[in-house]
C-alpha positions in Angstrom: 16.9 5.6 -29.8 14.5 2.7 -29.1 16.2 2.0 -25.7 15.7 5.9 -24.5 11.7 5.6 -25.6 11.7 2.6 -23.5 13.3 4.2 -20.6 11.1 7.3 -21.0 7.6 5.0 -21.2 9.3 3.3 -17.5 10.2 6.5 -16.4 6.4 8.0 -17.1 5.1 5.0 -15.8 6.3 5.3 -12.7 5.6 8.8 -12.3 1.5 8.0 -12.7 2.1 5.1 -10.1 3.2 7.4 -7.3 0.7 10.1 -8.4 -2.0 7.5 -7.9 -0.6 6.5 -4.9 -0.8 9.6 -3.5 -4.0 9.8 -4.8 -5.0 6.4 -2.8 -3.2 7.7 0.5 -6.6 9.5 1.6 -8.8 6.8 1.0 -8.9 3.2 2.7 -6.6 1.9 0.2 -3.8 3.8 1.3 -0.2 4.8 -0.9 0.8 1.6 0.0 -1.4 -0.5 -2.5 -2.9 1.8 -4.6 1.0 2.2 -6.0 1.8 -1.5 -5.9 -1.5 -2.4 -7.7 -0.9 0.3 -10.1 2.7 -1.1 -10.5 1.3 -4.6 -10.9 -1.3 -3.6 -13.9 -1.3 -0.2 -15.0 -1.9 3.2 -13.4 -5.2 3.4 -15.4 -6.4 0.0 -13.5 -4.9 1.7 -10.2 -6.9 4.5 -10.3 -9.7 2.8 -11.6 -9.6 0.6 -7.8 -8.7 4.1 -5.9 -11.6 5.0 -6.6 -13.6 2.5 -5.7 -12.5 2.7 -2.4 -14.0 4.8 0.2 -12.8 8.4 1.2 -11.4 8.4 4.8 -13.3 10.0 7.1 -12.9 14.4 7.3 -9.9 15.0 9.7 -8.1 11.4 9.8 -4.4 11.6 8.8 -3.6 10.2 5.1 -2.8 6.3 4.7 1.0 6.4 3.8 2.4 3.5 6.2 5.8 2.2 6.2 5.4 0.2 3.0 4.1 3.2 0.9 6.8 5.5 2.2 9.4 2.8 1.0 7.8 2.1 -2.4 7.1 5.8 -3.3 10.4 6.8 -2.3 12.3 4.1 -4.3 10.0 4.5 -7.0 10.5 8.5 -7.0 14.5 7.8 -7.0 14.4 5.6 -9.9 12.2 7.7 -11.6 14.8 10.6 -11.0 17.7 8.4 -12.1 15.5 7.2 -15.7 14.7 10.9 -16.1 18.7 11.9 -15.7 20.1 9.2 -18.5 17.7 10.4 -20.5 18.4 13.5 -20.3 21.9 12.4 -20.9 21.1 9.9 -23.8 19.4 13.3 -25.2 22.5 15.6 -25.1 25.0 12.8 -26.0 23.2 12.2 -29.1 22.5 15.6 -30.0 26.3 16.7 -29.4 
């Protein structure tokens, strides 16, 4: 029971750092650090810097880069695969 609350709190955890990352992809920051920095501390601190940064100009492109893309995309597959033995731990418990 404990170990499923854990992996839930990971799991939601992660979730906030990508959606901050996004967040930070259109401002100067960019995905790339507003998710590690969120990783690093906590989302709240994460968005908390994203904001402080500036807004990129009207009509630029978003700030993903190559290390964003990799962090948000591992980060959104291990958040999948927490999700999933959840789930699992979920059903196996109730049947």
């Amino acid at each position: 029971m404990v170990s499923s609350i854990i992996i839930f709190a990971i799991a939601s955890g992660l979730l906030l750092d990508v959606l901050v990352g996004f967040l930070g992809s259109r401002r100067n920051i960019g995905f790339g650090w507003a998710f590690i920095l969120s990783a690093i501390f906590t989302p709240l601190v994460g968005f908390i810097l994203v904001l402080l940064s500036e807004r990129l100009p009207e009509g630029s492109e978003p700030k993903y880069g190559c290390l964003g893309y990799t962090f948000g995309l591992l980060g959104a597959i291990l958040m999948v695969l927490i999700v999933a033995a959840v789930l699992f731990g979920v059903l196996a418990i109730l049947l």
